[in-house]
N, C-alpha and C positions, 0 to 999 in steps of 0.2 A: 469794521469788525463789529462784529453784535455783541452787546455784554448780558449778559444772563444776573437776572439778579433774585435772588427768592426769597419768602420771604415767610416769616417765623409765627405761627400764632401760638400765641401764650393765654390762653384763658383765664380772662378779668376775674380776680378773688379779691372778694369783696369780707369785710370783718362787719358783722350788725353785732353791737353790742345789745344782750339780751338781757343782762342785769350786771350788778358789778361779779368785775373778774371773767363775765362767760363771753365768749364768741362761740358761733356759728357762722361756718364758710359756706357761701355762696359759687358756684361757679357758672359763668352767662355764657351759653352754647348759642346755638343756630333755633331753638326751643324754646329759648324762654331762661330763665333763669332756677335753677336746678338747688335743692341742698345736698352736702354732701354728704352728712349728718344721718338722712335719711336710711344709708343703705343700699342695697341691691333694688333694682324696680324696671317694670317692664317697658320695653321703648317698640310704641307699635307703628306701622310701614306698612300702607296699605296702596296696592295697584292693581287696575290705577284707578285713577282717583277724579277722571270721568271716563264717563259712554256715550259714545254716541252713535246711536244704533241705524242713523241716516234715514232716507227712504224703504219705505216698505208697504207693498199694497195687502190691502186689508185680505185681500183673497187668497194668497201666500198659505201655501200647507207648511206647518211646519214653525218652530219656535224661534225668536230673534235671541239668543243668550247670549249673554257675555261675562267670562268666569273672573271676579274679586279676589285677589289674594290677600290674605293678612300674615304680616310678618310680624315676630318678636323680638325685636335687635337687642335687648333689653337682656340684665341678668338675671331679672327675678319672674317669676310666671304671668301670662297676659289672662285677663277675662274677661269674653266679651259678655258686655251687659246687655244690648240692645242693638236690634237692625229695625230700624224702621224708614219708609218712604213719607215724605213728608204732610203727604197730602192721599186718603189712601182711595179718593176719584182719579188718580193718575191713571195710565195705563202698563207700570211697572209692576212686576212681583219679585220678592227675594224667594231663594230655594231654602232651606234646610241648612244652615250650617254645618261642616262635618264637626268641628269641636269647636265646643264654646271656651276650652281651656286652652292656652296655646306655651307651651314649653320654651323656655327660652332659643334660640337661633335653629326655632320652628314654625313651621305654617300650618291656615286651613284655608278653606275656601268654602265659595256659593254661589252661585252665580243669580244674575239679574237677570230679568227675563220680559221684556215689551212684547204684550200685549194688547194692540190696540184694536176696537170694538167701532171706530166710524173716525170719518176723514180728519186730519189736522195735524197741528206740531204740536209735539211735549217737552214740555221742562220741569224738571224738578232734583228734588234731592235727598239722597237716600244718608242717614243719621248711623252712624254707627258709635257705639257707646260704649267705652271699655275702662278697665281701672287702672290706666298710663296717665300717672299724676301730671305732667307734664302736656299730655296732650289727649283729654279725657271724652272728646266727641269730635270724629272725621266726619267729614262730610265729601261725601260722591254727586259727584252733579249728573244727573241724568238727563239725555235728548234723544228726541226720537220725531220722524215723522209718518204718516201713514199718508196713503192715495188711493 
């Protein structure tokens, strides 16, 4: 007979005393460790979180895209600050963002788009920049090859 056994996570709270008499509660998730002090704040979720846009001959009519979602799992409002590719000789472009604000247990999107101009493999990485205290620059890996 099999036994089933499961098992309980409790979330490590931690006490930092910050002067006499204060404490401030910590709680350490999957993210890092969190105050709870803080408030509401936004928890971003972005997929996915690479591309790889394979082969593709430079003759190809027609655009290699692939669409980025950002999520806000978070209570409080998300803002992206920043979409940047890292290096910008790459053969990648971002679109337009549809909002740069994103509502909590809301989305936008934009897709990436390889564009490549002569033969070879691409790697790189697209920076996305947002105010989730927690997790404040994602990074997208980008690859692609052309022929």
């Amino acid at each position: 007979m099999m036994r089933r056994s499961s098992t309980l996570s409790i979330p490590l709270l931690l006490a930092l005393g910050c002067g006499p008499g204060e404490r401030n509660y910590y709680e350490q998730g999957d993210r890092g460790v969190k105050d709870l002090d803080q408030g509401p704040t936004p928890l971003i979720f972005v997929d996915p979180d690479r591309i790889d846009f394979g082969t593709v001959g430079l003759d190809d009519d027609g655009q290699h895209a692939s669409l980025v979602t950002v999520y806000n799992l978070g209570e409080a409002d998300l803002h992206i600050q920043n979409l940047e590719i890292e290096d910008a000789d790459l053969p990648f472009v971002v679109t337009h963002i549809r909002s740069v604000l994103v509502f909590p247990e809301e989305s936008t999107s934009f897709e990436v788009i390889f564009e490549p101009e002569q033969v070879g493999a691409w790697q790189g990485l697209l920076w996305l920049e947002s105010d989730d205290p927690a997790l404040p620059v994602v990074e997208i890996e980008l690859l692609g090859e052309a022929e």
